[in-house]
Structure formats: C-alpha cells, structure tokens
C-alpha positions as a Markdown table, in Angstrom:
| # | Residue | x | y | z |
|---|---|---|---|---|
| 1 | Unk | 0.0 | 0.0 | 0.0 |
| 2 | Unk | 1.6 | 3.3 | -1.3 |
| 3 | Unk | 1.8 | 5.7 | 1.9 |
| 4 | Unk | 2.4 | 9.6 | 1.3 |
| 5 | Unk | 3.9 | 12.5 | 3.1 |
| 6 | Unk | 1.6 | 15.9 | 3.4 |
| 7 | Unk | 3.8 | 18.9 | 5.2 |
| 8 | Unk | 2.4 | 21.7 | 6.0 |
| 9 | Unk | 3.3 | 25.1 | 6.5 |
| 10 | Unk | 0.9 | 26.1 | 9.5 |
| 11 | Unk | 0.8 | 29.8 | 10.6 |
| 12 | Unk | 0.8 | 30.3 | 14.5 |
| 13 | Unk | -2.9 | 31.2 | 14.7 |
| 14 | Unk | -4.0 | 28.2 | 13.3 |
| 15 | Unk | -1.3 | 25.7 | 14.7 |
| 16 | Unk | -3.5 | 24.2 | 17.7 |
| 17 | Unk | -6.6 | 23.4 | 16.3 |
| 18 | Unk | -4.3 | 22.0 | 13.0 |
| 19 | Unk | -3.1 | 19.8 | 15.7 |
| 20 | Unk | -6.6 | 18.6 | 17.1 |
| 21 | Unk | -8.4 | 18.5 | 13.2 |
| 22 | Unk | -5.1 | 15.6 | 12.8 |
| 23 | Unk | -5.3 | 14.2 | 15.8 |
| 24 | Unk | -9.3 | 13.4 | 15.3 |
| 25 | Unk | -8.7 | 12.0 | 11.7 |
| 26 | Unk | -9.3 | 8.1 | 11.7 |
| 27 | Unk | -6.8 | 8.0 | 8.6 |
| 28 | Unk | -4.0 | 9.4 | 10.5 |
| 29 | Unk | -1.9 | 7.3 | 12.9 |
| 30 | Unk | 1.9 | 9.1 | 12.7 |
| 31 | Unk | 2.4 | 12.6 | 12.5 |
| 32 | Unk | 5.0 | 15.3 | 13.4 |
| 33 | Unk | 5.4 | 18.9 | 14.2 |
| 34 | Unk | 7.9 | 21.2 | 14.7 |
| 35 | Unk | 9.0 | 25.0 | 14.8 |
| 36 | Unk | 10.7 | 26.6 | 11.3 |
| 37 | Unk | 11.1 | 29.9 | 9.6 |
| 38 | Unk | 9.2 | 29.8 | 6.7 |
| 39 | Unk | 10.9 | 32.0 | 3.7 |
| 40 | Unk | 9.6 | 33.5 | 0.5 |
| 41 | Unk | 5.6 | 33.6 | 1.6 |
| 42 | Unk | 3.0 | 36.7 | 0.2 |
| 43 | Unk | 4.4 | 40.3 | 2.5 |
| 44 | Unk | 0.5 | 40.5 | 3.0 |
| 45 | Unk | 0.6 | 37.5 | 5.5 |
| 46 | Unk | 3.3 | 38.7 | 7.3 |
| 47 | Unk | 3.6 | 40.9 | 10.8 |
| 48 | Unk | 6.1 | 43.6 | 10.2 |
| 49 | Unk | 9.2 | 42.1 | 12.6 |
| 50 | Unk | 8.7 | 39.3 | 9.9 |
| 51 | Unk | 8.5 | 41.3 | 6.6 |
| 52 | Unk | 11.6 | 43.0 | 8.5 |
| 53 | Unk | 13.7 | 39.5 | 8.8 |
| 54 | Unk | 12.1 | 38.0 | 5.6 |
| 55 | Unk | 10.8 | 35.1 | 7.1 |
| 56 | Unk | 7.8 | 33.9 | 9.0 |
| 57 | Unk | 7.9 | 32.0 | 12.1 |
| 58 | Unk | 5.6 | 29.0 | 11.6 |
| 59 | Unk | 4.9 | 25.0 | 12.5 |
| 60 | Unk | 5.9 | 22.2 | 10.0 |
| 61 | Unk | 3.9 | 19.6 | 10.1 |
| 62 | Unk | 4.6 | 16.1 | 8.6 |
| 63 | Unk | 1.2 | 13.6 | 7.9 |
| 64 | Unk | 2.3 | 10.3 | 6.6 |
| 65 | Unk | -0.9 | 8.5 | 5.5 |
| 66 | Unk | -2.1 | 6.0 | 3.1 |
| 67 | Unk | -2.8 | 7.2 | -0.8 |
| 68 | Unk | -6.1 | 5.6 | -0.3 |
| 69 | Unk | -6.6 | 8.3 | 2.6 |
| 70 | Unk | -5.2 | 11.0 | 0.5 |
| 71 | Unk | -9.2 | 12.1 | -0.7 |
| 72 | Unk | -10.4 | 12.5 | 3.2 |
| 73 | Unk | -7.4 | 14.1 | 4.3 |
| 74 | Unk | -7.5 | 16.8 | 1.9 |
| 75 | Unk | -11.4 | 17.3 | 2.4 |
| 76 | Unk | -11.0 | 17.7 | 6.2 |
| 77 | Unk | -8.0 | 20.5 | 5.9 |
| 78 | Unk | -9.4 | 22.1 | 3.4 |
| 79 | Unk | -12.9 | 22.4 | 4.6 |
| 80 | Unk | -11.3 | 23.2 | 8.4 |
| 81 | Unk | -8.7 | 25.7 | 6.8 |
| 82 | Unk | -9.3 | 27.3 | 3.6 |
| 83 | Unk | -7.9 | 31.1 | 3.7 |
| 84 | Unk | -5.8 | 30.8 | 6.5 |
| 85 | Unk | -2.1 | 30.6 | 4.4 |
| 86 | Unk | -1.9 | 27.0 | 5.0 |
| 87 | Unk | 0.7 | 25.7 | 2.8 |
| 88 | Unk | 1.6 | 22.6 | 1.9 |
| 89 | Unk | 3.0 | 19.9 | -0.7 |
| 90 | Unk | 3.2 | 15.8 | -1.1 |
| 91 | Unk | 5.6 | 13.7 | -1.4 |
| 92 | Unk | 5.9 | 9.7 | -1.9 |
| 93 | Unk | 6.9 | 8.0 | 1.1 |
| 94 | Unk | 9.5 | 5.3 | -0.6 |
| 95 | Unk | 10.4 | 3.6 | 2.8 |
| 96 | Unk | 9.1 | 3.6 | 5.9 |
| 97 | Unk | 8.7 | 1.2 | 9.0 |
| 98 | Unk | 10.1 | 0.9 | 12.4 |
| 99 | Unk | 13.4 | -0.5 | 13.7 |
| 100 | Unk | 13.0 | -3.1 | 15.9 |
C-alpha cells in the first residue's frame, strides 16, 4: 500500500486546532510537528518584525498516511482551513517502517 507525506506550513494562529483536526482524523496514525522559519511567503501575510527578517515564524507539520486516505485528508483540511495561508505539498513516502 503506497503511503504519502503531506507537510504543512501552518501559521501560529491556526497551529492548535491544525493539531486537534489531525489528531481526530481516523486515517491518520503518525504525524510530526515542529517549529521553522518559513521563507519566500506573500508580504500581506506577514507581521512587520517578519517582513523585516524575511521570514515567517511557523509550524511544519509532517502527515504520513495512506494514498487511499489522501481524498479525506485533503477534504478535512481544506474544509477546516481554507484562507488561513496554509501551505503545503506531497511527497511519496518510498520507505518507511520501524526499527526493531
């Protein structure tokens, strides 16, 4: 079963209840976060200190979930977060699995 990869470029106002719409999704059992500077986004989404730096500071968030999943995913985050600058792209997981 081919998995993917979703990340997402989450801005701060929206970061928590990202968190909670992917922790409530059935389809999604592995999933990280973490803090980054996001570089190269529309001046009109950014706060001044940030247009001053040239970058954002926003949440990365990794989703690995089946391609079979991909259709539900999508629906959720884009019915939950349509016009908030969520960003994101997919990628092909090739390998994953757990040492042991």
């Amino acid at each position: 079963m081919t998995e993917l990869c979703l990340t997402l470029l989450c801005p701060s106002a929206v970061e928590e209840k990202l968190l909670d719409v992917l922790l409530m999704l059935p389809s999604v059992s592995v999933f990280t976060s973490m803090p980054t500077a996001a570089h190269g986004l529309h001046a009109a989404r950014l706060s001044q200190t940030e247009q001053v730096l040239g970058r954002a500071i926003s949440t990365q968030v990794q989703v690995v979930f089946t391609e079979a999943d991909k259709e539900t995913v999508f629906a959720t985050i884009q019915d939950q977060f349509t016009g908030t600058g969520l960003r994101y792209w997919l990628t092909p997981v090739i390998e994953a699995g757990e040492f042991e």
